[in-house]
C-alpha positions as CSV (number, residue, x, y, z in Angstrom):
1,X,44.4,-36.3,-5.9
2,X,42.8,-33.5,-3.5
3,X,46.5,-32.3,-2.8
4,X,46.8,-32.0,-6.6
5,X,43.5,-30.0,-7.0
6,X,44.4,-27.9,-4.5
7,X,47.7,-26.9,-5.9
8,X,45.5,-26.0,-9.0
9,X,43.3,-23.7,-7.0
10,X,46.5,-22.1,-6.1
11,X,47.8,-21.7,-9.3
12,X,44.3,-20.0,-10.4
13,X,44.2,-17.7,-8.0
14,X,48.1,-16.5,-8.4
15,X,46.9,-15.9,-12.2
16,X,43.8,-14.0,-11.0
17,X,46.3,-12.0,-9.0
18,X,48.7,-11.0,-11.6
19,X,46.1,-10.7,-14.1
20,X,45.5,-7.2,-15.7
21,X,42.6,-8.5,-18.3
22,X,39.5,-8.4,-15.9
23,X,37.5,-10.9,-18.4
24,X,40.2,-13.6,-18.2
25,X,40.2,-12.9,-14.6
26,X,36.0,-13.5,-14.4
27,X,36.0,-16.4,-16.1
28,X,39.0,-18.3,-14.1
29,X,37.2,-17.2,-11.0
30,X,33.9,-19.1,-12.1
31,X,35.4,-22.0,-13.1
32,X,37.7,-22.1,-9.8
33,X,34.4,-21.9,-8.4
34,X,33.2,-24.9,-9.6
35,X,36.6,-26.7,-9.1
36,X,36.0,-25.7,-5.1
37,X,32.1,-26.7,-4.6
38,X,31.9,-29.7,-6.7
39,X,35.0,-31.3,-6.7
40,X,37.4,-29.9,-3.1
41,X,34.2,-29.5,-1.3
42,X,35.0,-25.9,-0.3
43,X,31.7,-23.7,-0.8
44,X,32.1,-21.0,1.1
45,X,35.7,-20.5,-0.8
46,X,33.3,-20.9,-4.0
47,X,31.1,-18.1,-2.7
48,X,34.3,-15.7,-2.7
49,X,35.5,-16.5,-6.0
50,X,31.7,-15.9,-7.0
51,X,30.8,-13.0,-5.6
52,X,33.8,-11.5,-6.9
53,X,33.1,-12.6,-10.4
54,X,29.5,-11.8,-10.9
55,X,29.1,-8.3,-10.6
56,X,31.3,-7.9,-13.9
57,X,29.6,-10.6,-15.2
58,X,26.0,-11.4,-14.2
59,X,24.4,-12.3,-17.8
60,X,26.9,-15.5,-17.3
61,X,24.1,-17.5,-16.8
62,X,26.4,-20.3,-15.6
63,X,28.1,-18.3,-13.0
64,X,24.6,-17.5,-11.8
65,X,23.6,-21.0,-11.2
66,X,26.4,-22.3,-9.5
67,X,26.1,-19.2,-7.0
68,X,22.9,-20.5,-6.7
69,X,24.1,-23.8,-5.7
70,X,27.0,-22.7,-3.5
71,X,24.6,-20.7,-1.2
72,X,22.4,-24.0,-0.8
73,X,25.7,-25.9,0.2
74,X,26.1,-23.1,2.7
75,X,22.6,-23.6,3.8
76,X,21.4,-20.6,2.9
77,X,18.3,-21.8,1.0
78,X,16.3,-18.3,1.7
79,X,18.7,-16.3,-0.6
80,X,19.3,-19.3,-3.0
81,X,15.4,-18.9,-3.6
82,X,15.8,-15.2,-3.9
83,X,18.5,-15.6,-6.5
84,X,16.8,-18.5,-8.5
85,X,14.1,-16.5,-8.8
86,X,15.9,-13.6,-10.1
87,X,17.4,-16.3,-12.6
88,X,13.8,-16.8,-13.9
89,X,12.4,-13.5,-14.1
90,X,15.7,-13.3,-16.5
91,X,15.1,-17.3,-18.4
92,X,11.6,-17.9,-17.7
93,X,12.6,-21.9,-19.4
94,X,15.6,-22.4,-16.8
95,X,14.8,-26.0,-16.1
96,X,18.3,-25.8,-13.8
97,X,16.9,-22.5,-12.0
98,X,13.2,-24.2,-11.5
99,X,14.7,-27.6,-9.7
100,X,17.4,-25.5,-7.9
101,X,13.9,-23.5,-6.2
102,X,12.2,-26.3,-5.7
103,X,14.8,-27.7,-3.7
104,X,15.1,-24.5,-1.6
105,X,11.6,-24.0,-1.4
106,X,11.3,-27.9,0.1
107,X,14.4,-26.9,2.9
108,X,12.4,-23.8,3.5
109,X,9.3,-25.5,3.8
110,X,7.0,-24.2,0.9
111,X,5.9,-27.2,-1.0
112,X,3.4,-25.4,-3.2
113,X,6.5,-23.3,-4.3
114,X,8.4,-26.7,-4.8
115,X,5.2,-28.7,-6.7
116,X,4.8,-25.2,-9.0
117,X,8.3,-25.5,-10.1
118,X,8.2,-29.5,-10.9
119,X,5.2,-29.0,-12.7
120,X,6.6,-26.3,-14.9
121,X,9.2,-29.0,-15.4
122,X,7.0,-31.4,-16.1
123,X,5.4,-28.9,-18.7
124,X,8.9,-28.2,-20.3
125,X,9.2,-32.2,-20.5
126,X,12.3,-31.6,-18.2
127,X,11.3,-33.2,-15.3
128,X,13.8,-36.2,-14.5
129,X,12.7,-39.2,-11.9
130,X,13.6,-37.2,-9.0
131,X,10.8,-34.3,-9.7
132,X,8.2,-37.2,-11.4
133,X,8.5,-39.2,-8.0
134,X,8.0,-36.1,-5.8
135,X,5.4,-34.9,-8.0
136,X,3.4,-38.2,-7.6
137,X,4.3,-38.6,-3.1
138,X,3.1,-34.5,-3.4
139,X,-0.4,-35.9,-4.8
140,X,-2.1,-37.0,-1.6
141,X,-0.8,-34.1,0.5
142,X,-1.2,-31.0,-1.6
143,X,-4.7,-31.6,-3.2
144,X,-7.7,-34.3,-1.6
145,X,-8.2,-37.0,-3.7
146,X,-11.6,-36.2,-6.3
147,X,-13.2,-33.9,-7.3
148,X,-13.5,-30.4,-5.9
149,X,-16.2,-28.6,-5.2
150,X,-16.5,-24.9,-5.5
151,X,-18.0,-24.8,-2.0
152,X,-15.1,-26.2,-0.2
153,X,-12.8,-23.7,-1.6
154,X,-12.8,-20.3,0.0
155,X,-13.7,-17.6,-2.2
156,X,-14.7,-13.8,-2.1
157,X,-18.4,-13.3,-2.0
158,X,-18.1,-11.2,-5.9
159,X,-15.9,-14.3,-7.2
160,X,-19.2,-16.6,-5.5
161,X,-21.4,-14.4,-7.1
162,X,-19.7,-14.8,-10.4
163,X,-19.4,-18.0,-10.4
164,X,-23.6,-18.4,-10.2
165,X,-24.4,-16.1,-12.7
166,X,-22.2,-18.2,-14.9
167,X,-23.6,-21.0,-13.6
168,X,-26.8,-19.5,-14.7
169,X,-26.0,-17.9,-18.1
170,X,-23.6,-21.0,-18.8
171,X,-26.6,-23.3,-20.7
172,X,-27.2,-20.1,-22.8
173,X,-23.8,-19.2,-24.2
174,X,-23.1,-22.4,-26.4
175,X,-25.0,-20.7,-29.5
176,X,-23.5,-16.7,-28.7
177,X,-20.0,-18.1,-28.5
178,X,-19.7,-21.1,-30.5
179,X,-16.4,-23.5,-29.6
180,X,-13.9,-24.5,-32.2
181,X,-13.1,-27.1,-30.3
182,X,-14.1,-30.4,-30.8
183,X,-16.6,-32.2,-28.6
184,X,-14.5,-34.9,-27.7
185,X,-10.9,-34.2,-27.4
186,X,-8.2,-37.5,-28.6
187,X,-6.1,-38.3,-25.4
188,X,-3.4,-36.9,-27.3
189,X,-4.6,-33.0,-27.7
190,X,-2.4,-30.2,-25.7
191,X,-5.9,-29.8,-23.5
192,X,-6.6,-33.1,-22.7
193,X,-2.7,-34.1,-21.9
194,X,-2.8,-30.7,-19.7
195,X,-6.2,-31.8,-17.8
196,X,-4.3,-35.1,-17.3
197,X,-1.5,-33.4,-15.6
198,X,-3.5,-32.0,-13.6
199,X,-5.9,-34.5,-12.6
């Protein structure tokens, strides 16, 4: 079997060679690409066949991804991160792009970078058992179990000062700006599912 994918990989790259339409040419490279990370278990021939492809065709958004992914096999996590997030500024809703950052950001080290992303894929309703159970183990180490107090978090003296004359003014606002809300939200309201999330 692996002798008969790699006489494919051959064969794709002799066409690539004699090939004079370059979008043919792209598109084989991407797709040996994947052939080489995910099924020979050669990523750093990926990377070639990918960096060759993508600067004639960088709105391929799958190309992108599995660059992506090839640098992480290489174990180069800090320019995965750089690329996923270029992805993103691009496809704010790339569920693939916001796990593909998390799991760089967790080799690097960053786990707030990490929890941001599996929350936004929690948001998007994305988020698969992998992200739910890391989510939940992130709990206890990211955030003291509670409630909060504004005293314990470090804060500019103006935001302070803010913060007390709202305190102050807060009693007095109810009849100047009236809510449309509700007083009592059902568990199922967007506000009351977000406060849940993040409780």
């Amino acid at each position: 079997y692996q002798q008969r994918q790699e006489q494919l990989l051959e064969m794709g790259e002799l066409i690539i060679a004699s090939t004079t339409k370059p979008g043919v040419a792209m598109r084989l490279r991407v797709a040996l690409a994947k052939l080489c990370l995910e099924t020979i278990g050669q990523p750093a021939r990926a990377l070639e066949h990918l960096r060759e492809s993508l600067p004639g065709d960088s709105g391929n958004g799958e190309a992108r991804l599995l660059f992506c992914q090839t640098l992480e096999r290489l174990g180069k996590a800090d320019e995965a991160a750089k690329e996923y997030r270029r992805i993103l500024a691009d496809q704010p809703d790339g569920a693939d792009a916001y796990r593909g950052l998390a799991r760089a950001a967790t080799v690097l080290g960053v786990p707030e970078t990490a929890a941001a992303c599996a929350s936004v894929l929690s948001f998007f309703g994305a988020a698969g058992p992998e992200e739910a159970i890391w989510l939940k183990s992130l709990e206890g180490t990211m955030t003291p179990q509670g409630t909060l107090k504004l005293a314990s978090i470090p804060l500019p003296k103006d935001v302070r000062a803010i913060h007390e004359l709202l305190a102050t003014v807060a009693p007095y606002l109810g009849p100047v700006y009236p809510s449309s809300m509700p007083e009592v939200l059902s568990p199922n309201h967007p506000v009351a599912l977000a406060c849940a999330d993040l409780a």
